[in-house]
C-alpha positions in Angstrom: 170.0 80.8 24.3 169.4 80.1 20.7 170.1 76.4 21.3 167.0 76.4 23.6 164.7 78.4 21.1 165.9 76.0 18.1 164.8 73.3 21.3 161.9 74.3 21.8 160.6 74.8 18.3 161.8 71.3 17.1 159.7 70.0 19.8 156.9 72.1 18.7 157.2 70.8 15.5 156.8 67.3 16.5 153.7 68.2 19.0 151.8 70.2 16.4 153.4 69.4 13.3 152.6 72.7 12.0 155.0 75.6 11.7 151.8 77.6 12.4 150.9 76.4 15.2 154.6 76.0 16.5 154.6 79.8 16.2 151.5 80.4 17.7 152.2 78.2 20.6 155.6 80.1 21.3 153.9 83.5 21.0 151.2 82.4 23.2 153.9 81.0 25.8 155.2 84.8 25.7 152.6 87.0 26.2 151.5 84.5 29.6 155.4 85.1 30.6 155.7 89.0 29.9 151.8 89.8 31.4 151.9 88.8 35.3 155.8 90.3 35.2 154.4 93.4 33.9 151.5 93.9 36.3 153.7 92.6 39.5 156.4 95.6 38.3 153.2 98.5 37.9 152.4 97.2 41.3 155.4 97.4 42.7 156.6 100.9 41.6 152.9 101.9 43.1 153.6 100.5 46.4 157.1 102.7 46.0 155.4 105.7 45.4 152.9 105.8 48.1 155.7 104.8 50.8 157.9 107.5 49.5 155.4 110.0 49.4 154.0 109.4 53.0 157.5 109.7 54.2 157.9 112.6 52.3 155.0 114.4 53.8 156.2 113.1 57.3 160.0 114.2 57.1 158.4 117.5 55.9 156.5 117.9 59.3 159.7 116.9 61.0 162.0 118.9 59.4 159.8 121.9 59.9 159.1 121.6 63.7 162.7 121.1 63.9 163.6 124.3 62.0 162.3 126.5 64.8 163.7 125.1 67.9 167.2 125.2 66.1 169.4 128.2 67.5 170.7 129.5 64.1 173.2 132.1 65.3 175.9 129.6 66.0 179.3 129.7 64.6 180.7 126.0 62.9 184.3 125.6 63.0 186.0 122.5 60.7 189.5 121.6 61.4 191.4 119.9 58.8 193.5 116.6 59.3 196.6 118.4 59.8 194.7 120.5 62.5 196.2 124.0 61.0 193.7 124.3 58.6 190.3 126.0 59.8 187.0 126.5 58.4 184.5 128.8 60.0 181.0 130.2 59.3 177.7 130.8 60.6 175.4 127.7 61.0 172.6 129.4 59.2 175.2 130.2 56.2 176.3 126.5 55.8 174.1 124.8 53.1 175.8 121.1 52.8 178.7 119.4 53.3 180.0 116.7 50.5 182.7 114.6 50.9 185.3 114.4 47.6 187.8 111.3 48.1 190.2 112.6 51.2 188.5 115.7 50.9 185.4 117.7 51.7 183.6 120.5 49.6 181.7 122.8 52.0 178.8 124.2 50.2 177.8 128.0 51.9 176.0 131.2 51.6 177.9 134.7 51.3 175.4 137.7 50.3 173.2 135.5 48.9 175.7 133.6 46.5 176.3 130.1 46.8 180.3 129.5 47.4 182.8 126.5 48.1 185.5 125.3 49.8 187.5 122.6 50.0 189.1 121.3 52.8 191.2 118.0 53.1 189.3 115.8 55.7 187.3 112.8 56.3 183.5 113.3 56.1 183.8 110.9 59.2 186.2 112.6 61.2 184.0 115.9 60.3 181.0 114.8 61.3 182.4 113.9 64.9 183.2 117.2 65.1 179.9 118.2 64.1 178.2 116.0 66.8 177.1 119.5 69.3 175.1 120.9 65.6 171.7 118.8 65.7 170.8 120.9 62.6 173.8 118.9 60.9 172.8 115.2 59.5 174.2 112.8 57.7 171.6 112.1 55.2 174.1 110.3 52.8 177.6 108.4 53.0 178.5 111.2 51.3 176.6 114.1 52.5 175.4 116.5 55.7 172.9 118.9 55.0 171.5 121.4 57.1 168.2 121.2 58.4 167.5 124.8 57.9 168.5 125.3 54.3 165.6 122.6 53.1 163.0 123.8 51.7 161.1 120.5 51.2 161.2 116.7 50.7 159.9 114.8 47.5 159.1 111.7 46.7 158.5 109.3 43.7 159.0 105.6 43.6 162.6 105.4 42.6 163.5 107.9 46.3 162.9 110.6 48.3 164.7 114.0 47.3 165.8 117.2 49.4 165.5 120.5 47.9 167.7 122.7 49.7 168.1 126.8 48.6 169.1 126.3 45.2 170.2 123.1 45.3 168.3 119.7 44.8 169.8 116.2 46.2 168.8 112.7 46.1 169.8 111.2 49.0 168.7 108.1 51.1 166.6 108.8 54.9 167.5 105.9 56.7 170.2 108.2 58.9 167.5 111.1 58.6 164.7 108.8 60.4 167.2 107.9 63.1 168.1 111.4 64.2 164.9 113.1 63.3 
């Protein structure tokens, strides 16, 4: 890199002869290089935000004409790998679902107070047994959330983001848009 600046000033030098000039000539080379990258990434980010806001405002729609035709008195049972292990609870208790390595860490309500669990399993071999729960998406490779725990969608131009009770995640839609 520094071979090309001392490069690039010698031939200056020889063109303008003056170390003013030379200096002039590189700053003016610059400013042309650093403007249209700026104004393509202010435009860009722009773009971003108005796509992730209209699909904000559209899973927001979704989600909440989904919400009502959702039976929430259901009962979710999770079996384990070994298949001796069981986790159970309500469908409207069940906030999220992450996966941990080998394991998953089920996120729930009790009274109002936001508990765990872990259980060893795949977040793939739960979510088959989660197919029969269309409240239940994968929104993540690493997450299923529950329809009914969020309370909105934002958007801004880096993502979209769920806030669920208590909780707010970043996630990616693409799965979302597919089963909504």
């Amino acid at each position: 890199m520094a071979s090309v600046i001392i490069y690039t000033l010698r031939i200056c030098f020889q063109c303008f002869g003056d170390l003013r000039d030379s200096l002039f000539f590189n700053f003016f080379t610059l400013v042309i290089g650093i403007i249209p990258i700026v104004i393509i990434t202010i435009i860009n980010q722009n773009i971003k935000l108005a796509y992730n806001l209209k699909q904000a405002s559209e899973f927001n729609l979704k989600i909440e004409s989904i919400k009502g035709n959702i039976e929430k008195e259901q009962t979710v049972c999770m079996f384990a790998d070994n298949d001796k292990d069981m986790f159970e609870i309500q469908l409207s208790n069940l906030l999220y679902i992450e996966a941990v390595g080998n394991y998953v860490q089920i996120y729930y309500f009790i009274d109002s107070e936001l508990k765990n669990v872990l259980l060893r399993s795949s977040l793939k071999r739960l979510e088959l047994q989660l197919v029969d729960f269309p409240s239940l998406i994968k929104c993540h490779r690493a997450f299923i959330v529950n329809i009914n725990q969020i309370d909105k969608v934002t958007g801004n131009s880096q993502g979209l983001k769920l806030s669920l009770k208590k909780r707010i995640l970043k996630f990616r839609f693409h799965a979302i848009i597919q089963r909504i």
